[in-house]
N, CA, C and O atoms as CSV, one atom per row, in Angstrom:
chain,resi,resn,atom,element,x,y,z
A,1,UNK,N,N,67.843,195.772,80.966
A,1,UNK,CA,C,68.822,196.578,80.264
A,1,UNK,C,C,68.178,197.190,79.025
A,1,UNK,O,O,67.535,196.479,78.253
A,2,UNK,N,N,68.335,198.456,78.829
A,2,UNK,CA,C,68.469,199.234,77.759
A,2,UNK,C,C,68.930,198.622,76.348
A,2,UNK,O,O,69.876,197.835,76.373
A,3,UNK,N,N,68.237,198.976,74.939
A,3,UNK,CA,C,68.655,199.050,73.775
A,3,UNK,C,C,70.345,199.160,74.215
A,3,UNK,O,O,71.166,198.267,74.425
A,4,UNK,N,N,70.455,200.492,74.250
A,4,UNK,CA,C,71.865,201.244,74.145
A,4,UNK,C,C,73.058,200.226,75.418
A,4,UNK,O,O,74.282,200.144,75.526
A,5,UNK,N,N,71.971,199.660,76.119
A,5,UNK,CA,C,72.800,198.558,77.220
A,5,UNK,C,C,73.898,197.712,76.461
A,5,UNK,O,O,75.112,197.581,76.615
A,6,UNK,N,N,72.661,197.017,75.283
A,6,UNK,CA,C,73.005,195.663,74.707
A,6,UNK,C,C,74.272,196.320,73.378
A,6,UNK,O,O,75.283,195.861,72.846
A,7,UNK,N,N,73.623,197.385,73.306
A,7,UNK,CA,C,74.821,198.040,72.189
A,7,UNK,C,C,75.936,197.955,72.846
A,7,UNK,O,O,76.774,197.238,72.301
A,8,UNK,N,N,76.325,198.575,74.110
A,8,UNK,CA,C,77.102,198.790,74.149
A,8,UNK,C,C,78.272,197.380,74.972
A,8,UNK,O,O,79.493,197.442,75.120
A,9,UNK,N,N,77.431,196.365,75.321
A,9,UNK,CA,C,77.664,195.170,75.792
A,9,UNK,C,C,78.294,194.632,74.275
A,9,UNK,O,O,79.370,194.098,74.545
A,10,UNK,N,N,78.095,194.576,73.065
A,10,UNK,CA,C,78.019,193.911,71.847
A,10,UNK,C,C,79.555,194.820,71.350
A,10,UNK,O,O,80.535,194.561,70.652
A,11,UNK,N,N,79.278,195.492,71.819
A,11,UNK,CA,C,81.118,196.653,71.071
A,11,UNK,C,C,81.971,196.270,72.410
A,11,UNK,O,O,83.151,195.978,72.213
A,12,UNK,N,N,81.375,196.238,74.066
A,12,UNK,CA,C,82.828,195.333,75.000
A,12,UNK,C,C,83.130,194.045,74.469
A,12,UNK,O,O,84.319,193.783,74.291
A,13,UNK,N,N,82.008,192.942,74.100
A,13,UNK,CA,C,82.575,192.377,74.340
A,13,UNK,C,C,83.493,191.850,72.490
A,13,UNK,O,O,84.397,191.101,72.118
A,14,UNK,N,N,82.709,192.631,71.996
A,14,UNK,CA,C,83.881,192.411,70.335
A,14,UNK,C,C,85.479,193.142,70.674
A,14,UNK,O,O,86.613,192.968,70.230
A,15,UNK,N,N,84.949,193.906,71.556
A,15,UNK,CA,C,86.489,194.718,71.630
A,15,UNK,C,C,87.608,193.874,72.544
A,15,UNK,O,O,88.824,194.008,72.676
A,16,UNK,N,N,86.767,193.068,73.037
A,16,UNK,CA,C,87.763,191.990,74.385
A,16,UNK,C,C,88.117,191.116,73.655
A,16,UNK,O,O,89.294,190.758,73.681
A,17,UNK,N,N,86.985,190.386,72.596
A,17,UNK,CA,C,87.763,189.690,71.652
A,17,UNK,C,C,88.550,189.416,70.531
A,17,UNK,O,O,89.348,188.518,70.261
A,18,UNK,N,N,87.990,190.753,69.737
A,18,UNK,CA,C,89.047,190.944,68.622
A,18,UNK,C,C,90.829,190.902,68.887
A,18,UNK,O,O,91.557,190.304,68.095
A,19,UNK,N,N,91.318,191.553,69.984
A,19,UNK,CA,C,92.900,191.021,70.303
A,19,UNK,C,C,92.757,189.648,70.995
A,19,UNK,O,O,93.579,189.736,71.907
A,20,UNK,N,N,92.275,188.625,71.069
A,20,UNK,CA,C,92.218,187.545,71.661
A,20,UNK,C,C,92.628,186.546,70.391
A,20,UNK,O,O,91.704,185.740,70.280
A,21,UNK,N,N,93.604,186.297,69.439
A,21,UNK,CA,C,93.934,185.912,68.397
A,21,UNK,C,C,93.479,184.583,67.842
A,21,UNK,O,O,93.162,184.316,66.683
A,22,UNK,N,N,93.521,183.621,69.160
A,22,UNK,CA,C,92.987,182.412,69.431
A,22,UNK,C,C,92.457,182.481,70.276
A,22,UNK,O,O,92.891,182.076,71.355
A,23,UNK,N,N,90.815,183.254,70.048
A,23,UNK,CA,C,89.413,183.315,70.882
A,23,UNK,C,C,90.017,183.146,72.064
A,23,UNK,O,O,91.110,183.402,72.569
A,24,UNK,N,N,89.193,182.738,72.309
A,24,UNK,CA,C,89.092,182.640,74.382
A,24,UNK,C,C,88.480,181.930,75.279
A,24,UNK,O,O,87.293,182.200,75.465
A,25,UNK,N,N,89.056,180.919,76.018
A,25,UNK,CA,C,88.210,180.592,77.091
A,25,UNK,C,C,87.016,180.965,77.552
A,25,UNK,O,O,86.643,182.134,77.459
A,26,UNK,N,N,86.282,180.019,78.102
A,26,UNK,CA,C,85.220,181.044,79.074
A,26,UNK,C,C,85.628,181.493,79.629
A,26,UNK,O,O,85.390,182.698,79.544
A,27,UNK,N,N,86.643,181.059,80.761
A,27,UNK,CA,C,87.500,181.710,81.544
A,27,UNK,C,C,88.063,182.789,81.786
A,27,UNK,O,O,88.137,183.513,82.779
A,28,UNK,N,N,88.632,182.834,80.303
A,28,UNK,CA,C,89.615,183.931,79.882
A,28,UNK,C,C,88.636,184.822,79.590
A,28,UNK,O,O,88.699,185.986,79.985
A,29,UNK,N,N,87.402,184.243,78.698
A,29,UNK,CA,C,86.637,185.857,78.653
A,29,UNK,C,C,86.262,186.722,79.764
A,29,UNK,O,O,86.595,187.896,79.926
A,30,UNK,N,N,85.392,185.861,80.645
A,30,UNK,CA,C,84.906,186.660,81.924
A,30,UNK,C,C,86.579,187.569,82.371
A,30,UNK,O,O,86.538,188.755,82.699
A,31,UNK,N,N,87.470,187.059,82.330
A,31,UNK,CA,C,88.619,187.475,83.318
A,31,UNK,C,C,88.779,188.758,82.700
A,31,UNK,O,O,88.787,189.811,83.337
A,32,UNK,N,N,88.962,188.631,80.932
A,32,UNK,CA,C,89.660,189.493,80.114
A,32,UNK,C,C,88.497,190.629,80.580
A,32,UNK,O,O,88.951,191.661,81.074
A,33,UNK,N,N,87.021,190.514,80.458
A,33,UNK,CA,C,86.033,190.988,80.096
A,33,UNK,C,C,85.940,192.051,81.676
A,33,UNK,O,O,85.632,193.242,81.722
A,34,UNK,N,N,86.268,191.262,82.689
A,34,UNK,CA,C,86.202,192.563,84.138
A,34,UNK,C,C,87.333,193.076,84.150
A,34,UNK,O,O,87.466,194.093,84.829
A,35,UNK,N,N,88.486,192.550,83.418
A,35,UNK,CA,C,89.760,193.546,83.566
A,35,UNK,C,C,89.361,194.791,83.003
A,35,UNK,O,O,89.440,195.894,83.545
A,36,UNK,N,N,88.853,194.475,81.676
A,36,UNK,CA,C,88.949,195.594,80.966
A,36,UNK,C,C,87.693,196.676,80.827
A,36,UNK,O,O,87.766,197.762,80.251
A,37,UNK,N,N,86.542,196.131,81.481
A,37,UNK,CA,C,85.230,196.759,81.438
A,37,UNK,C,C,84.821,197.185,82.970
A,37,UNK,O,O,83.969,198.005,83.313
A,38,UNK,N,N,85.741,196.327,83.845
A,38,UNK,CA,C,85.840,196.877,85.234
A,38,UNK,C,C,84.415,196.243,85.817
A,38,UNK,O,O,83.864,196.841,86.741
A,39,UNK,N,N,83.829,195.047,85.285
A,39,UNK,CA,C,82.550,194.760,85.875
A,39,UNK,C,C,82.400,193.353,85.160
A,39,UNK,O,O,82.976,193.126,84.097
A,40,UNK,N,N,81.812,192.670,85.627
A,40,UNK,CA,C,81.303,191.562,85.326
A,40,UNK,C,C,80.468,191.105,83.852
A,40,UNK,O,O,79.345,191.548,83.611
A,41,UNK,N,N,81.146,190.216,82.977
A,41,UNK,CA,C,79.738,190.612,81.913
A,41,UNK,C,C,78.271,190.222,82.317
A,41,UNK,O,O,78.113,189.109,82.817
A,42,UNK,N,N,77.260,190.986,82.155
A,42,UNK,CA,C,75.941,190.982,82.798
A,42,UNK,C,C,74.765,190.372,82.068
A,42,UNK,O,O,73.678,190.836,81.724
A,43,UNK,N,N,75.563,188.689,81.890
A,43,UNK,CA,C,74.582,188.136,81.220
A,43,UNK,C,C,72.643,187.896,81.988
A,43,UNK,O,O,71.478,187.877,81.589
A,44,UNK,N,N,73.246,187.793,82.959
A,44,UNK,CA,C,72.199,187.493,84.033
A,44,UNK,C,C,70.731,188.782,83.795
A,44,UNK,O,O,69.507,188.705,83.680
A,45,UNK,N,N,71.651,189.760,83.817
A,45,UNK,CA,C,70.471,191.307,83.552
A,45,UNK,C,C,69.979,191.296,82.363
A,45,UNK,O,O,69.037,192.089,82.376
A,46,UNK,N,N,70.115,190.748,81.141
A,46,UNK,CA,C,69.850,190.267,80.312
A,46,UNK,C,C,69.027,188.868,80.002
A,46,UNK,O,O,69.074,188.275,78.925
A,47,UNK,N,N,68.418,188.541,80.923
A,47,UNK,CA,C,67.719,187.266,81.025
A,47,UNK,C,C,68.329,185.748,80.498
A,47,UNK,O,O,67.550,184.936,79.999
A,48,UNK,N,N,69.852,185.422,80.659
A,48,UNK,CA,C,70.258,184.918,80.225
A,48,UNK,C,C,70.999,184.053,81.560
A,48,UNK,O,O,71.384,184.714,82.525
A,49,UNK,N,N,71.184,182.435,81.548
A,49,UNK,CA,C,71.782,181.702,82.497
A,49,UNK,C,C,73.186,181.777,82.745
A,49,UNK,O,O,73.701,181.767,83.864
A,50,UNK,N,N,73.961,181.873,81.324
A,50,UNK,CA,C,74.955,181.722,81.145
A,50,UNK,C,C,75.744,182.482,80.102
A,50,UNK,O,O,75.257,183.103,79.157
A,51,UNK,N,N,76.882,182.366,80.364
A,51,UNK,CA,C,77.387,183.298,78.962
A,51,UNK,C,C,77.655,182.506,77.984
A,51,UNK,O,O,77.940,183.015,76.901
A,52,UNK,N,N,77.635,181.440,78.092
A,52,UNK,CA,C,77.161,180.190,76.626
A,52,UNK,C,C,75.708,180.696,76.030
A,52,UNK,O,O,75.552,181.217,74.926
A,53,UNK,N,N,74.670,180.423,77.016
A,53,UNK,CA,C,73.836,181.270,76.486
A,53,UNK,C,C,73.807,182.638,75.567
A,53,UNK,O,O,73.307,182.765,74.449
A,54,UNK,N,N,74.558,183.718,76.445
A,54,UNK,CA,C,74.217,185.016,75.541
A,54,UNK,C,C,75.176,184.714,73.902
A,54,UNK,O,O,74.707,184.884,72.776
A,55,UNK,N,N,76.497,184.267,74.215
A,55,UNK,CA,C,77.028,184.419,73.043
A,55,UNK,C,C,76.144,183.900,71.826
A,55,UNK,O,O,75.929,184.693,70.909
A,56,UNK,N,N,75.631,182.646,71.768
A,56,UNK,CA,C,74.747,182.069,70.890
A,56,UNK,C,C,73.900,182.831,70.724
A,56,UNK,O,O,73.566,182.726,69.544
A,57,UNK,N,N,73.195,183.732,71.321
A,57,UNK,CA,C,71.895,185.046,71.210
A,57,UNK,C,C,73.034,186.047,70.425
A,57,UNK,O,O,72.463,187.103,70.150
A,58,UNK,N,N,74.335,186.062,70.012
A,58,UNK,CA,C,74.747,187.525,69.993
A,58,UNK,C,C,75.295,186.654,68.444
A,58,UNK,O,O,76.486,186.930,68.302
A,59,UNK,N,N,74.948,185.987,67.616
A,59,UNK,CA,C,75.866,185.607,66.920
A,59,UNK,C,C,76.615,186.860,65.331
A,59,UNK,O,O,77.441,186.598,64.457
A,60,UNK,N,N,75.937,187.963,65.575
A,60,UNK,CA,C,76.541,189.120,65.303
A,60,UNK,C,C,77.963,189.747,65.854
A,60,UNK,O,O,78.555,190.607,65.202
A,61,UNK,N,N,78.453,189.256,67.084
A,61,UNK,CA,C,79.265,189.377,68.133
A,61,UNK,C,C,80.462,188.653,68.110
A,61,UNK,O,O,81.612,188.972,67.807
A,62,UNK,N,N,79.781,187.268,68.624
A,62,UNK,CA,C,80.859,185.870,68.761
A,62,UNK,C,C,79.898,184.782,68.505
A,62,UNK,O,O,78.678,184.621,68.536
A,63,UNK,N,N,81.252,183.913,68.164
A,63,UNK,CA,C,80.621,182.467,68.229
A,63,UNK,C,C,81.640,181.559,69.102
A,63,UNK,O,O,82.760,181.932,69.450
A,64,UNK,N,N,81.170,180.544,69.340
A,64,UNK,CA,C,81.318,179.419,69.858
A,64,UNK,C,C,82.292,178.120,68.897
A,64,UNK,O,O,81.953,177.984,67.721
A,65,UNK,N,N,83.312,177.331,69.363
A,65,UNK,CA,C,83.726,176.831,68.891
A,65,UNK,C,C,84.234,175.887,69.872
A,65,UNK,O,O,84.690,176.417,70.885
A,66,UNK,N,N,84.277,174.279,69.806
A,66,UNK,CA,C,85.245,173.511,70.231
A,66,UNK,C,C,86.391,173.280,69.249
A,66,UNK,O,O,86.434,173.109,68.031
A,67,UNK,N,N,87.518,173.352,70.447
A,67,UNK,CA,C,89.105,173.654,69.989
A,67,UNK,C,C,89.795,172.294,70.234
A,67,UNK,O,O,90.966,172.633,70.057
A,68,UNK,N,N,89.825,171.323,70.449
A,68,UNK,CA,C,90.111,170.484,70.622
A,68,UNK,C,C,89.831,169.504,72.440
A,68,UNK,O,O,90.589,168.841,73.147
A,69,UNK,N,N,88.269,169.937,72.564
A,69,UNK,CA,C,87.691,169.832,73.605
A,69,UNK,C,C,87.704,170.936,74.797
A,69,UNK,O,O,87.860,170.786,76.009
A,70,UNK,N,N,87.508,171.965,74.102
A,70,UNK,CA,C,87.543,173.510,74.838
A,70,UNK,C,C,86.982,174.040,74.123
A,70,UNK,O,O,87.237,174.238,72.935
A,71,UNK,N,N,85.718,174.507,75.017
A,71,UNK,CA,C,84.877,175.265,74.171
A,71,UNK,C,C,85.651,177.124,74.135
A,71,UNK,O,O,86.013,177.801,75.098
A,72,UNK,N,N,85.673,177.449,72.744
A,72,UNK,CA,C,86.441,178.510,72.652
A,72,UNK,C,C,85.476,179.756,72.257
A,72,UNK,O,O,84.656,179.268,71.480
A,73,UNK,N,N,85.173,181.209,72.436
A,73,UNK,CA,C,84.549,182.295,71.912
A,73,UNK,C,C,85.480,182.674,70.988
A,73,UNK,O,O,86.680,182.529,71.217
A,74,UNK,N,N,85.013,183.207,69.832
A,74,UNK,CA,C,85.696,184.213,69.172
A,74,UNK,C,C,84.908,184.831,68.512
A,74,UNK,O,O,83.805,184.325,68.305
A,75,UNK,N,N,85.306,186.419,67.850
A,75,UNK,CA,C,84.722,187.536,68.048
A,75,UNK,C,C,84.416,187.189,66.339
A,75,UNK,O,O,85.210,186.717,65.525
A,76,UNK,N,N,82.825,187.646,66.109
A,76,UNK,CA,C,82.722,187.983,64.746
A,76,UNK,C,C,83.034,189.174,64.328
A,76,UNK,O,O,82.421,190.055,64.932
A,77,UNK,N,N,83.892,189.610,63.370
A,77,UNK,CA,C,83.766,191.174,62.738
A,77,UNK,C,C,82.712,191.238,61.523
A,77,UNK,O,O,82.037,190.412,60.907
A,78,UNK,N,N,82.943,192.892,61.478
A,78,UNK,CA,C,82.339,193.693,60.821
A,78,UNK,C,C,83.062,194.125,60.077
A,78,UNK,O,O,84.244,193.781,60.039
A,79,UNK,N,N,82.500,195.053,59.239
A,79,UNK,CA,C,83.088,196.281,58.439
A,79,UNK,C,C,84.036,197.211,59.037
A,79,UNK,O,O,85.037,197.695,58.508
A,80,UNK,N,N,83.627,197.376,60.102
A,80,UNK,CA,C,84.411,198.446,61.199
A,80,UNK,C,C,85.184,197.766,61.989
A,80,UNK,O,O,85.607,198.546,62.843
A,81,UNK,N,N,85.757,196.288,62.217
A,81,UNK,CA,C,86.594,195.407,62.433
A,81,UNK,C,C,87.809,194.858,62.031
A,81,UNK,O,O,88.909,194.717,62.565
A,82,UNK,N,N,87.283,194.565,60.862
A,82,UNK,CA,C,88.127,193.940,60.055
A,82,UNK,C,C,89.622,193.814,59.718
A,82,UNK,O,O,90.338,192.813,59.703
A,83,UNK,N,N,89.963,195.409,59.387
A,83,UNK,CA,C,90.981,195.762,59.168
A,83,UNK,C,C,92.084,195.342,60.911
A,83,UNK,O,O,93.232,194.961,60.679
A,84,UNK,N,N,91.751,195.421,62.136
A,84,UNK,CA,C,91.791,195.587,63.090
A,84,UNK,C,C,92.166,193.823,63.305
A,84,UNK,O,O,92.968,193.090,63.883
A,85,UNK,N,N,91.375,193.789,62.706
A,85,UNK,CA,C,91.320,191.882,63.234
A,85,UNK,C,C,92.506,191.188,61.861
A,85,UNK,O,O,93.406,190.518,62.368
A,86,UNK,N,N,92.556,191.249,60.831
A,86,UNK,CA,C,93.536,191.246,60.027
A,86,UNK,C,C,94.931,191.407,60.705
A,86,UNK,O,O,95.800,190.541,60.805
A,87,UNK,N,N,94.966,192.765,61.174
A,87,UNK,CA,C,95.970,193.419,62.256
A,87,UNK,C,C,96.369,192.596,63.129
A,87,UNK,O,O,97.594,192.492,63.184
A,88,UNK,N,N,95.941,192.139,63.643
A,88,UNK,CA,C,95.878,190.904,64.953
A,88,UNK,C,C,95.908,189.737,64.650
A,88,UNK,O,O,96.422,189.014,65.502
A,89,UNK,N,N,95.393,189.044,63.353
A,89,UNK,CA,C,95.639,187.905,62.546
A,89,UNK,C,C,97.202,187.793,62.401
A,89,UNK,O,O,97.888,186.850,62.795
A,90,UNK,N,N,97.636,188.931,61.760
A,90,UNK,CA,C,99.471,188.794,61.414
A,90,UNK,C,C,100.196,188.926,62.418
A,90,UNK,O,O,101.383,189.032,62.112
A,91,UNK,N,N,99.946,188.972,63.705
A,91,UNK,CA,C,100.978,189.317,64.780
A,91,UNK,C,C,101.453,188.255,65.068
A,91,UNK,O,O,100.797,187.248,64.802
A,92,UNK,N,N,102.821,188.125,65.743
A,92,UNK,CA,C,103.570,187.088,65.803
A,92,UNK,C,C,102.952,186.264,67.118
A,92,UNK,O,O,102.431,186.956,67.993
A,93,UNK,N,N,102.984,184.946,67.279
A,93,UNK,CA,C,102.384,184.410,68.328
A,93,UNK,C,C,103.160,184.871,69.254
A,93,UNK,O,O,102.451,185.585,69.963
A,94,UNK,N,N,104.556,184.858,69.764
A,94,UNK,CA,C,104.819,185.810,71.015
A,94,UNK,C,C,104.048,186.918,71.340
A,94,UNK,O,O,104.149,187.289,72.510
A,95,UNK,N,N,103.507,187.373,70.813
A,95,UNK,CA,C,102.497,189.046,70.946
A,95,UNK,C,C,101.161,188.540,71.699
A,95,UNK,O,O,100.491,189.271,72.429
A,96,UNK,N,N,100.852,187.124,71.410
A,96,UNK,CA,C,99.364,187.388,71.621
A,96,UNK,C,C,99.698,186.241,73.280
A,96,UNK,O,O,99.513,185.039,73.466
A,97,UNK,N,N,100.198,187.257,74.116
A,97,UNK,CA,C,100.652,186.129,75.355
A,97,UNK,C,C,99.446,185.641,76.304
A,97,UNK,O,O,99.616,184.998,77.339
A,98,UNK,N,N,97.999,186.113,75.704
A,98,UNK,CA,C,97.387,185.618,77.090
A,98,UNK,C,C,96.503,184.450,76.356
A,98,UNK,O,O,95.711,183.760,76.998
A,99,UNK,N,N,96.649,184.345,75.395
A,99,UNK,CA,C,96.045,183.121,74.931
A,99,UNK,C,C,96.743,181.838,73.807
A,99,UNK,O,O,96.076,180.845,73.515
């Protein structure tokens, strides 16, 4: 994969997680991640085993967290995030129904 590959892998998958309020499953990511990108995330083309693997390589991206024995992703922001993720911080937990 391309520079512009990994760029643009690093903005799907912040964008899958930033509305994910309470991160995400592995589960839920891969699921959220082909709903919405229409493809598989392609850790593999990236020389990577697993997507435990890449996230820990992306820690610009996401990190990793156990939630009470569930390992959980959630999205790091940016500057160009923030406001967005704030946004999504205050929403009422009925709103955030898939997690």
């Amino acid at each position: 994969m391309s520079d512009l590959d990994v760029k643009m892998l690093k903005i799907s998958l912040r964008s899958v997680l930033t509305g994910m309020k309470h991160g995400a499953s592995l589960r839920q990511l891969h699921t959220e991640f082909e709903e919405r990108m229409g493809k598989p995330i392609p850790f593999r083309q990236l020389g990577f085993r697993n997507v435990v693997e890449l996230i820990e390589n992306l820690p610009d991206v996401a990190c990793l967290d156990n939630c009470d024995g569930e390992l959980r992703v959630f999205a790091v922001h940016n500057e160009h995030t923030e406001q967005l993720a704030r946004f999504v911080a205050s929403q009422k937990v009925g709103m955030d129904s898939k997690s």
